[in-house]
N, C-alpha and C positions, 0 to 999 in steps of 0.2 A: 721247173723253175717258176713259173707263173704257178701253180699249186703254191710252193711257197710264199710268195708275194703275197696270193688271196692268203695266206693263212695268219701273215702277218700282219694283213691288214684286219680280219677279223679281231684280232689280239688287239691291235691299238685302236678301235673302235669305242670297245669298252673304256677302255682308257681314258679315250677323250671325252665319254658321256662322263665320267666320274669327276673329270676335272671341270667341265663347264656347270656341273651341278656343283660343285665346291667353290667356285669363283663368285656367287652369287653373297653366298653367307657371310665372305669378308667383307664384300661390297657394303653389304647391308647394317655390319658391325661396324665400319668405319661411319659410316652417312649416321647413326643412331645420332652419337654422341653431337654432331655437326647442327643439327635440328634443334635441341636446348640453346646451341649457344648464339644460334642467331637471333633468340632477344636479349641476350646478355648483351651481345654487341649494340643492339637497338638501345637498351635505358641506359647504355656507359654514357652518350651524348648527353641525354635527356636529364640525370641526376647530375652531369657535370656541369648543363648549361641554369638548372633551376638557382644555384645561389648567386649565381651571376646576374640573375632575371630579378630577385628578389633584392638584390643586396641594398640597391635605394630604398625600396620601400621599408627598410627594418633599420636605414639611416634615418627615414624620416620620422620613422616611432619611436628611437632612441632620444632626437633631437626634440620632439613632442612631448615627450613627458616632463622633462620639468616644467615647462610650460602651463601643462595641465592641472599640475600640482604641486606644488614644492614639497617635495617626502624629505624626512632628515634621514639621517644617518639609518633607521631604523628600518626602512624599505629596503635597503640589502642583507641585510640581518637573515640567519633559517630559522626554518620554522622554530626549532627551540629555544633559539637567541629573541624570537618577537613573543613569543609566551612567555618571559622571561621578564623582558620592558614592558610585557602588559599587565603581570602579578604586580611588578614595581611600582607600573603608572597606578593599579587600582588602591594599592598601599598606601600610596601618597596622597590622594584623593581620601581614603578612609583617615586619616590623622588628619586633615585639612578641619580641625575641631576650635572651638575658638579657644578653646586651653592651649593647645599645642599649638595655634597659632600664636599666643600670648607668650609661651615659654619660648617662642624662636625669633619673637620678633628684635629691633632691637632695644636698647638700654634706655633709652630718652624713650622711644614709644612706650617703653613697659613704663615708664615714669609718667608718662602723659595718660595711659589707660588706669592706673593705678591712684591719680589723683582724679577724675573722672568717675571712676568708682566711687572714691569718697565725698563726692561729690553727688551723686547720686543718692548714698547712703544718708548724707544730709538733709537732702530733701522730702527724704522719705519721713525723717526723724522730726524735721520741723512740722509737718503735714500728722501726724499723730499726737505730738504734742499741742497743735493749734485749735485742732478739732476739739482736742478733749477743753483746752480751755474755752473755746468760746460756746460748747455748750454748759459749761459751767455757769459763767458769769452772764452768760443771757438768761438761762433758768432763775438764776439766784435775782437779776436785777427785775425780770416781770414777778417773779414772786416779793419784792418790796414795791415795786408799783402797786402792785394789787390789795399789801396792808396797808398803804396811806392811805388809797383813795376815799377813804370816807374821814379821815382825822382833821379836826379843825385846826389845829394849831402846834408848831414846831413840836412842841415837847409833849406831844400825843401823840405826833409822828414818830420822834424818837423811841416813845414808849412802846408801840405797836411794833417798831424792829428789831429790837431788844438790842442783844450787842452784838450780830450779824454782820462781817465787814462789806462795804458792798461800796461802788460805787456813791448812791444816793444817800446811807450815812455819811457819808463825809462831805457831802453839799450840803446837808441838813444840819454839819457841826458844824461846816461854815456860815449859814447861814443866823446859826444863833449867838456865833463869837463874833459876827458881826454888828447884831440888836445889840448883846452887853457892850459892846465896845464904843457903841454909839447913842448908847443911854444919857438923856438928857439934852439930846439934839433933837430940835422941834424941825428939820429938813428931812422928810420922809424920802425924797428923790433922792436927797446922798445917800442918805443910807442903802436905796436900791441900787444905786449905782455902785458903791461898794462893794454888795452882795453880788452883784452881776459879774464885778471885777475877779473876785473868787469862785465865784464858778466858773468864770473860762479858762483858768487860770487850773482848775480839778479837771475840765472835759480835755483841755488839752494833753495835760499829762496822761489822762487816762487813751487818750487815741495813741499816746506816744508807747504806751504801754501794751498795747493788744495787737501794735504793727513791730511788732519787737520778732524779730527774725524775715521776716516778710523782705527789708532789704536786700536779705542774703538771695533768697528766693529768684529778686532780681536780679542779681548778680551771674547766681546759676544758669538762671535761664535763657543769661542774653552771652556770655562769654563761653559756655561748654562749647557751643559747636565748631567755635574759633581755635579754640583748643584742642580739639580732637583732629582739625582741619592740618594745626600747624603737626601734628604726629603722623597726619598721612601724607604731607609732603613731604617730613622728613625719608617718613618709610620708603615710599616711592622712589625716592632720591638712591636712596640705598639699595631699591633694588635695582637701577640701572646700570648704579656702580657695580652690583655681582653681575648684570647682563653684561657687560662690554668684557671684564675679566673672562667671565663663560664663552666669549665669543660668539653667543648663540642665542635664537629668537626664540628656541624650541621653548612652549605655554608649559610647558612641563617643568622650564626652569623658572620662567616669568610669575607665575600665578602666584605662588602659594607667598613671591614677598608684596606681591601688589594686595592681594587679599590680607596680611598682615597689616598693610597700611591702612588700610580701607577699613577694617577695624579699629580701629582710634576713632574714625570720624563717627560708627557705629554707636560705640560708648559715647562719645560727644552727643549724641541725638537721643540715646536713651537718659541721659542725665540732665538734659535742657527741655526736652517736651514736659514733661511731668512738671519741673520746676515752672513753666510758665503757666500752665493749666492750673498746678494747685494755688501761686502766686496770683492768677487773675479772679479765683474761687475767693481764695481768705480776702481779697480786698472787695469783694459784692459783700461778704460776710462781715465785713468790718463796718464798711457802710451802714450794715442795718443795725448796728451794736448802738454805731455812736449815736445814732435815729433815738433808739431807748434813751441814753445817756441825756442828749438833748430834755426829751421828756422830763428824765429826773431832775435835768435841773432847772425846768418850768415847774415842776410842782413843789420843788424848794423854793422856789422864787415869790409863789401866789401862797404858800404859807406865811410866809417871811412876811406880803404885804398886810395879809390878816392879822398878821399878830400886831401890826404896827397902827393898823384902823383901829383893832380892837383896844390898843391904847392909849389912843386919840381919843376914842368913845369917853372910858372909862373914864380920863383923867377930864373929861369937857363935864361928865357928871359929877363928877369929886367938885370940882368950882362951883359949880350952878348951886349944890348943893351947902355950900360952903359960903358961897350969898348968902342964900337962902337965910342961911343961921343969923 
C-alpha cells in the first residue's frame, strides 16, 4: 500500500511542477495589458481637467479681440472667401481712376466737374490768344515808335507809318483833326487841351481793349474753387446717405464716394490756380503795353505842339514881312 501511495505521488509531482510553471504565463498575460493602461488612466484626468484650466483664458481672447481691432465681417470668412474680398478690394482700388470716378459720381457732381472743365478750357484759350496779341501790338507799336523818332512834324509822322493800323496812328489822326478843326484860333493851350482830351479819350479805349477777357480770368480764378467745394459737399453728403443705407463703416464702402467728392474740389483747383497765375501775368503785361501807349501819345502830343510853334513862326514872318512891304 505505501508502494502505492509513493507511486502516486511520484505521478502528481510532475503534475504540479507543470502546473505552477503554467500559472506564471497567465499571470503575466493578464498584468501586460494592466501596464499600458495605467497612464491612460493618469492623462483621462489630465485632458479632462486642461479645458477647464483654460476656459477663462480663451474667454479673455475672445472678449479681446474686438477690442484689439475691429475686423468686419471678413475676419470670419476661409481662406478662399478672403482671397476672394481681396481680388475684389484690389479691383476696386484698380478702377478708383478719375474717369471711372467721374462716370460713378453723381449727376449735379458730374455737372459741376463738367462745367469746371470748361472752365479751365477757357482759360487756357484766353491765355493763347492774349499772348499772341500782345506780342503783336507791342512789336507793332515799338516798331512805329522807332519811325517817328526822328520826324519833325505830324504829316512826316504819318508819312513815315504809311497806313499800318497801330495804336499811335490814330493819336497822330487825332491829333491833326484836331489842328484843322481849330485853325484860325490864335489859343495854342486849347488846342492842347483838346488834343490831350482825345488822346485820353484813344489810351482808354485802347487799355479797355487789351484787358478784354482778363475779367473772365477773374471770375475763373476766384469762384472755381467755391464751385468745386459746393460738388464735394454735395458728394460727401451722398455718400453718407449710401453709408447709413449700407449700414456699415467698412473704407471699402466709404472711399471710393468720398474720393468722388473730393474730386470736384480737385477740378475746382485745377481751373482756378492757372486762371489766377495767368490773370496776374497779362495784367504786369498790360501794365507795360499801356507804359508804350502813354509814350505814343507824348510823342503825338510834342508833334502837334511843333507844328503849331511852327505856325506861329511862319505866320509872325508873313507880317513882318508884309510891313515890311
Amino acid at each position: 500500500m505505501n508502494m502505492s501511495i509513493s507511486r502516486a505521488t511520484l505521478a502528481i509531482i510532475p503534475a504540479l511542477a507543470m502546473l505552477m510553471l503554467a500559472v506564471p504565463a497567465p499571470a503575466q498575460q493578464g498584468m501586460a495589458p494592466a501596464a499600458p493602461s495605467a497612464p491612460v488612466i493618469q492623462q483621462a484626468p489630465v485632458a479632462s481637467q486642461a479645458p477647464a484650466a483654460l476656459a477663462p483664458v480663451a474667454q479673455t481672447v475672445e472678449a479681446a479681440q474686438p477690442a484689439q481691432a475691429t475686423p468686419s465681417a471678413d475676419a470670419t470668412a476661409t481662406p478662399g472667401e478672403r482671397d476672394k474680398l481681396l481680388k475684389a478690394a484690389a479691383a476696386q482700388l484698380h478702377d478708383l481712376s478719375p474717369w471711372s470716378m467721374f462716370m460713378s459720381a453723381d449727376v449735379l457732381v458730374k455737372a459741376v466737374m463738367i462745367g469746371l472743365a470748361f472752365a479751365s478750357l477757357v482759360t487756357w484759350t484766353i491765355f493763347i490768344a492774349k499772348m499772341v496779341e500782345f506780342a503783336v501790338i507791342q512789336r507793332k507799336l515799338r516798331s512805329a515808335l522807332a519811325k517817328i523818332a526822328d520826324a519833325r512834324s505830324l504829316a512826316e509822322a504819318q508819312f513815315a507809318l504809311g497806313a499800318k493800323g497801330s495804336v499811335l496812328a490814330s493819336l497822330l489822326a487825332a491829333a491833326m483833326r484836331e489842328a484843322r478843326l481849330s485853325a484860325g484860333i490864335s489859343s495854342d493851350t486849347g488846342i492842347k487841351e483838346r488834343a490831350a482830351s482825345r488822346f485820353s479819350e484813344i489810351v482808354r479805349a485802347e487799355a479797355r481793349r487789351v484787358r478784354l477777357g482778363m475779367g473772365l480770368l477773374a471770375t475763373i480764378g476766384a469762384t472755381s474753387p467755391f464751385v468745386g467745394l459746393f460738388g464735394t459737399v454735395w458728394g460727401i453728403m451722398n455718400s453718407f446717405i449710401g453709408i447709413s443705407k449700407a449700414q456699415t463703416t467698412n473704407l471699402a464702402v466709404v472711399a471710393p464716394g468720398i474720393a468722388e467728392a473730393l474730386l470736384a474740389t480737385a477740378i475746382g483747383l485745377v481751373a482756378a490756380i492757372p486762371a489766377v497765375i495767368i490773370y496776374n501775368h497779362f495784367t504786369r503785361v498790360s501794365k507795360g503795353y499801356m507804359e508804350l501807349v502813354s509814350r505814343a501819345s507824348g510823342a503825338a502830343g510834342r508833334l502837334l505842339s511843333r507844328d503849331l510853334d511852327r505856325t506861329h513862326v511862319s505866320g509872325g514872318q508873313h507880317s513882318r514881312a508884309t510891313a515890311a512891304e
